[in-house]
Residue, then its C-alpha position, 0 to 999 in steps of 0.5 A: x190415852x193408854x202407856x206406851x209400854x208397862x216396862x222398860x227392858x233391861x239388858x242383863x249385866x256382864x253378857x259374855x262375848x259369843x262368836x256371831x251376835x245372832x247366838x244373843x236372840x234368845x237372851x234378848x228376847x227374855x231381857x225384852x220381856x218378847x217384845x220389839x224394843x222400839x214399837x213394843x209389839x208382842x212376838x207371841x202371835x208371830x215369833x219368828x218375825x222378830x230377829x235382832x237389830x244393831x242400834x247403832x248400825x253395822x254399815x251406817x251410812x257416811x261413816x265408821x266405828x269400831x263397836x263389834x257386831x256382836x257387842x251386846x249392849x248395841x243389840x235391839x230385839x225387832x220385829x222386822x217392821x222396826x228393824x227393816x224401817x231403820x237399817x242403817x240410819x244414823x244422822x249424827x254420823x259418830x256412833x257416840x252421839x245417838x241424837x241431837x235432841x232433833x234428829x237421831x235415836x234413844x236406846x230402847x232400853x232408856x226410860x226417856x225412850x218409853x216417856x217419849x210416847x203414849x198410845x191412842x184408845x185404839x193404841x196408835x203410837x203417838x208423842x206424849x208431847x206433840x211439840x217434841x222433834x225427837x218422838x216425832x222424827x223417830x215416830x217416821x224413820x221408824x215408821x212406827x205409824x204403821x196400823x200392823x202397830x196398832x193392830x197388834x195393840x188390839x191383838x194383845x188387848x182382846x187376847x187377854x179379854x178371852x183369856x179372862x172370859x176363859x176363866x169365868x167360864x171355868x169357874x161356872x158350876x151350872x153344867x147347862x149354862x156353862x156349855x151353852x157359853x163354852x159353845x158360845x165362846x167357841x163361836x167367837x173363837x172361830x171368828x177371831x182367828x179369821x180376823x186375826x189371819x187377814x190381819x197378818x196376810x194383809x201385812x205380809 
């Protein structure tokens, strides 16, 4: 089994006020470290999938609130597979109370919400106690089972193998032996963007 994330984001101290919330995406996205807070997909592959969503929702369902639109310690950096899955959920129906230990949401930004989950060696997302209602629940309304999940997982994992690779190449001084692997490697680039462009299309 693998963590479920190296980090925990933290949203930044004293964030002034901006007219329109949607002003926050770049912050968010840095205090994020350009991941999704809920599924922790990067965005490097696809940035201009992820927007900001309102963990508490604007227009809940069953109820109102006061906190404003643009309150920055209610926004959440999403992809749009987290962001479109939660919409306007809300089970305890008090913006105050975000779960009952069963049903509801933690904040991204809590350390209990990165215990609440580990990934498979293929990098599922899966409970880091299977037992536990809350991950589980969370796990569907979020629908965090989504294989986009554990694609993007692989995704990450095997770029950062190829960065490796690159390095070792660049490091080699037999002239020879070093084209023969850049031609090689570029072979397998090749097919890597191919797999990497059925992937994102499949999931459009």
């Amino acid at each position: 089994m693998h963590p479920f994330r190296e980090t925990t984001p933290i949203r930044r101290a004293n964030r002034a006020e901006c007219q329109h919330y949607s002003t926050y995406l770049k912050t968010l996205r840095e205090d994020f470290k350009e991941r999704c807070g809920y599924c922790d997909d990067s965005d490097t592959l696809r940035i201009r999938s992820y927007t900001i969503d309102h963990f508490v929702p604007q227009n809940p369902s069953g109820f109102a609130h006061t906190i404003k639109s643009n309150y920055y310690y209610n926004l959440v950096y999403a992809c749009r597979y987290c962001n479109s899955a939660k919409t306007n959920k809300w089970p305890s129906l008090d913006a105050t109370i975000h779960h009952n230990g069963k049903e509801g949401f933690i904040d991204p930004i809590e350390e209990d919400y990165t215990k609440l989950y580990k990934r498979s060696k293929t990098g599922k997302i899966t409970p880091s106690d299977d037992t536990n209602d809350l991950a589980i629940h969370i796990i569907d309304e979020l629908k965090l089972w989504l294989p986009i999940h554990e694609r993007m997982w692989k995704l990450e994992k095997i770029n950062k193998l190829n960065d490796l690779v690159e390095n070792k190449i660049n490091k080699v001084e037999d002239g020879e032996l070093k084209t023969q692997l850049e031609q090689l490697h570029y072979q397998l680039l090749k097919s890597w963007k191919k797999i990497q462009e059925s992937i994102f299309v499949e999931n459009e």
